[in-house]
C-alpha angles and dihedrals in degrees: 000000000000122000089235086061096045088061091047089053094040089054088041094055088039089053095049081054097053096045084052096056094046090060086060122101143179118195133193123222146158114225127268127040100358090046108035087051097054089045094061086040086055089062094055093046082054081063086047105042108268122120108216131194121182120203125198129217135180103212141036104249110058092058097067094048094046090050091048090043087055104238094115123043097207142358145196136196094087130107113203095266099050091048086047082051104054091034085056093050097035110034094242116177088205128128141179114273099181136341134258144176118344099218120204124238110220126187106230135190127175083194111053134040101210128017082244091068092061125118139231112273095017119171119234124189110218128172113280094230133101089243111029090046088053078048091068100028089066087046086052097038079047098053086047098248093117145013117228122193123276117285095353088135123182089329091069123121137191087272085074094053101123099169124029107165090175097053084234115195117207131209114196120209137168108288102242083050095061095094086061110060094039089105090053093056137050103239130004140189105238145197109223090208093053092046093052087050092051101047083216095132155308104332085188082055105095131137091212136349129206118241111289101205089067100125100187087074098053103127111247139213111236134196136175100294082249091057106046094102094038113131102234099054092049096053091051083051090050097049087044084057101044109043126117089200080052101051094046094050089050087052083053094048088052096047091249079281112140098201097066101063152009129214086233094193089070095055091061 
C-alpha cells in the first residue's frame, strides 16, 4: 500500500474518532423534573447518535464549576439570573445555549391551612442564594407578609426586609432541601418538582405561586460561552424540546398540574 494511502487512511480513522467524540455528551442536573426529563431526552439522542451521560448533583454550585472546569458539556438546573449571578462572582465564561421548563415557585405550610393563619414569629424557609432567596422574598412581600426596599428586585436578602409586621424569622437552606425541612418550619417556599420527587406532599398545595409567566426564571441549558452554537449541543437541546416522551415526563414531575410550569420554549 502506498504511504499516500496509509495517511489517508490514518485521517480517515482519526476523523471517525473525532466524530465520535463529538457525539458524546456529559450533562449536569439536579434531581427531579430537570433531571429526570433529560434523562428521558438522552435516551432518544442515543437513537439518534448522541452518547449521553447524565450526571446528578445535589446542590446548585458544583455544577457550574464542574461545567467551566470542563468536565461536563452542558448542564441544567439554572434559570438566567442565577447564571448572570454566579458569572458575575466567579468569572465563568458560560452562556445559555436553549431554554427549558419555567418552574413555579409556591409558598407551602404543613401547619397551617391559609398565610393568614400564620403566627407571630413564624419560621419560613427560603433558598439560601442571592437570587433564589430574592426570588421568595417578592412572592411574600406579594402576598403582603414583608416590605422589601424600593427597587431591590429578585437580588434582594433578608438584609432588605423594611417592614416585617409578623416578626417573621427566616431559616435559609440549600434550595433543592427546602422540601425537607418544610415540616420543620412554618412556611416554606417550595419547588413543586422537588416536592413530586420527593413524595413529601401535596406539590398543588401551595398557599401562594409566583407568576409563572415570569420568563427570566426558565431554567437554561449552558454551556461553556465557545460552545454555545456547537452542533451537538443544539441538537440535544432540539430533541429535549421536541420529544413527546419529554413533554409527558415534565407533566409527571409537575403533578399534571398546569399551574406549576410552562414549556417556556414555546412562549418565544
Amino acid at each position: 500500500m502506498k504511504f499516500s494511502h496509509l495517511v489517508f487512511l490514518s485521517l480517515t480513522v482519526l476523523s471517525l474518532q473525532a466524530a465520535q467524540a463529538a457525539d458524546k455528551l456529559r450533562i449536569g442536573v439536579v434531581p427531579g423534573a430537570y433531571g429526570d426529563s433529560v434523562a428521558v431526552a438522552a435516551k432518544e439522542a442515543k437513537r439518534q447518535g448522541i452518547d449521553v451521560q447524565v450526571v446528578e448533583f445535589t446542590d446548585w454550585t458544583t455544577p457550574n464549576v464542574a461545567l467551566d472546569a470542563g468536565d461536563l458539556d452542558l448542564n441544567y438546573f439554572q434559570h438566567q439570573p442565577f447564571l448572570d449571578n454566579a458569572i458575575q462572582k466567579n468569572g465563568y465564561k458560560l452562556a445559555s445555549a436553549g431554554t427549558g421548563i419555567l418552574s413555579n415557585v409556591g409558598l407551602y405550610s404543613l401547619k397551617y391551612k391559609s398565610l393568614t393563619a400564620l403566627p407571630q414569629g413564624a419560621k419560613v424557609g427560603i433558598a439560601n442564594d442571592p437570587v433564589n432567596q430574592g426570588r421568595a422574598l417578592l412572592l411574600l412581600q406579594n402576598v403582603g407578609l414583608i416590605k422589601l426596599k424600593p427597587k431591590v428586585g429578585y437580588l434582594g436578602s433578608i438584609d432588605d426586609i423594611i417592614d416585617n409586621p409578623r416578626k417573621l424569622s427566616f431559616v435559609e437552606v440549600e434550595g433543592p432541601q427546602l422540601v425537607r425541612i418544610t415540616p420543620d418550619v412554618d412556611l416554606a417556599q417550595g419547588y413543586p418538582h422537588f416536592i413530586v420527587a420527593a413524595k413529601a406532599f401535596d406539590p398543588s398545595s401551595g398557599l401562594a405561586y409566583s407568576g409563572i409567566e415570569d420568563a427570566r426564571f426558565a431554567i437554561q441549558f449552558v454551556t461553556r460561552a465557545n460552545r454555545v452554537n456547537d452542533p451537538v449541543v443544539q441538537k440535544f437541546i432540539q430533541i429535549y424540546q421536541n420529544s413527546a416522551a419529554v413533554r409527558a415526563d415534565i407533566g409527571r414531575a409537575f403533578n399534571h398540574d398546569s399551574r406549576l410550569y410552562t414549556l417556556a420554549w414555546l412562549k418565544k
